[in-house]
C-alpha angles and dihedrals in degrees: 000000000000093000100044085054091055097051095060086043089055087035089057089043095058095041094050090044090053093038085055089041084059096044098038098042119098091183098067119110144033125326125187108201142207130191109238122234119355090000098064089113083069103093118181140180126215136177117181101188136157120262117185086339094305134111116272141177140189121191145194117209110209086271136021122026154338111274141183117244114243090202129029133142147144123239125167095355086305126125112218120179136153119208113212112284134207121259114278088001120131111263115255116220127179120186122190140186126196116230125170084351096297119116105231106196145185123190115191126200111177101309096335117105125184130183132228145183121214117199130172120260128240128298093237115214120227105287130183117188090193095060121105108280131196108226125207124199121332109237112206108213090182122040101168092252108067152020085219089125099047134078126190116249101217103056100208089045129095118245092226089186110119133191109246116166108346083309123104102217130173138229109243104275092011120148110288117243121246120173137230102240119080116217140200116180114006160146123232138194133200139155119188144151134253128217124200113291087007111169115181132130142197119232110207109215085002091285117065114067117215095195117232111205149170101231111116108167099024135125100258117235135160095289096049136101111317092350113152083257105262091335103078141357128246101246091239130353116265099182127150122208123261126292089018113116113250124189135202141198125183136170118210114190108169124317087342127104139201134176143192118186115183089339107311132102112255108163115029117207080315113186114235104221096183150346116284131227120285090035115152084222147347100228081118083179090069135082117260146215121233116246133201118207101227096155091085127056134325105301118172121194122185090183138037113163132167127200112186118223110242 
């Protein structure tokens, strides 16, 4: 009976210690990040959350996916944590304090040190992207005749997209497209063509990947063909085989998603809980560009079509 009784006893004590980690913990919660100065092209996601009553983080690395944190703890009102590094690479450590609710961070890497600013992201209404929506004009950001509408992300690099047949295609590892008009609430509209091995990806408001794939035939998961790119799985995969034409559709109202791809549902009213990598920014609040992925392999779209949401 004893120790029975001092098992509930440990059991409550660990309940009412992670319950005043979760009231007392500035930290807790999600963070969107942006590098200060010269690095505020470096954008990065972070979640510190408590796991079996027990510190936890989750953490998006400018780029990829959304990864735990193998180390990550609070000491002396100060946040440490290390992402996973590659072999032989030097370790990468950001440490943060909150101060006026504003995360003020530094990562080091070696002798490098780069600051960042951590802000909570957006409370998001109660949106529903499979509600009735008034549409305005529809604004066509591809014609079949010109790139008037595109920019290349990257400045001092060439686009290396090129119009062929009424299709704008790239050459592999070419810029990646991002348009002129900005947009809020929206439905948009591509077809486009895989090639073998074709990696490519549309970012809806410059910051949310829908994945484009070739991987007809295969079990979906969260890296597959129009997944919410390491967030969250297509329901089944739609895909067509290479060099057929696919087409998507997908309405975005606020932070919900839904997606058609050839014709079935694939995401269903999905909650966006956070940017994903390769995203121009994290001020999840503001309008956004759309972006096409071109720096991977050969990708070709005849559409691209974008209707605003009233």
């Amino acid at each position: 009976m004893r120790s029975i009784s001092l098992f509930f006893c440990l059991a409550i004590w660990l309940c009412a210690a992670a319950v005043t980690l979760a009231q007392d913990n500035p930290f807790l919660g999600k963070w969107n990040i942006t590098g200060v100065g010269q690095y505020s092209n470096q954008v990065y996601w972070l979640e510190v959350k408590t796991e079996d009553g027990k510190l936890a983080g989750y953490f998006l690395n400018r780029s990829g996916s959304v990864l735990k944190l193998p180390e990550i703890k609070i000491e002396n009102d100060q946040l440490t944590f290390s992402p996973a590094g590659r072999p032989n690479a030097p370790k990468a450590v950001h440490t943060a304090k909150v101060e006026e609710g504003h995360l003020l961070g530094m990562l080091t890497i070696g002798e490098q040190q780069i600051p960042w600013l951590g802000e909570r992201p957006p409370v998001w209404g109660n949106f529903d992207a499979n509600a009735k929506h008034k549409f305005g004009s529809p604004v066509v950001l591809f014609d079949g005749k010109s790139l008037e509408h595109w920019l290349g992300q990257v400045k001092d690099k060439e686009l290396g997209w090129s119009i062929v047949d009424g299709t704008m295609t790239n050459q592999p590892h070419a810029n990646n497209l991002v348009s002129r008009h900005h947009f809020e609430n929206f439905k948009i509209q591509c077809e486009y063509k895989v090639e073998p091995n074709s990696n490519s990806g549309i970012y809806l408001r410059g910051r949310y990947e829908l994945q484009v794939l070739d991987d007809a035939g295969k079990e979906p998961g969260i890296h597959s063909h129009m997944a919410l790119y390491s967030r969250v799985a297509p329901k089944m995969n739609a895909s067509l085989p290479v060099g057929q034409w696919q087409t998507m559709e997908a309405i975005i109202v606020g932070n919900k998603l839904s997606v058609w791809l050839n014709g079935k549902k694939v995401h269903d009213n999905t909650t966006i809980e956070g940017i994903t990598g390769g995203a121009l920014d994290c001020n999840e609040a503001a309008s956004g560009p759309i972006m096409i992925q071109g720096d991977h392999e050969k990708i070709t779209y005849r559409k691209v079509v974008v209707t605003p949401i009233r």
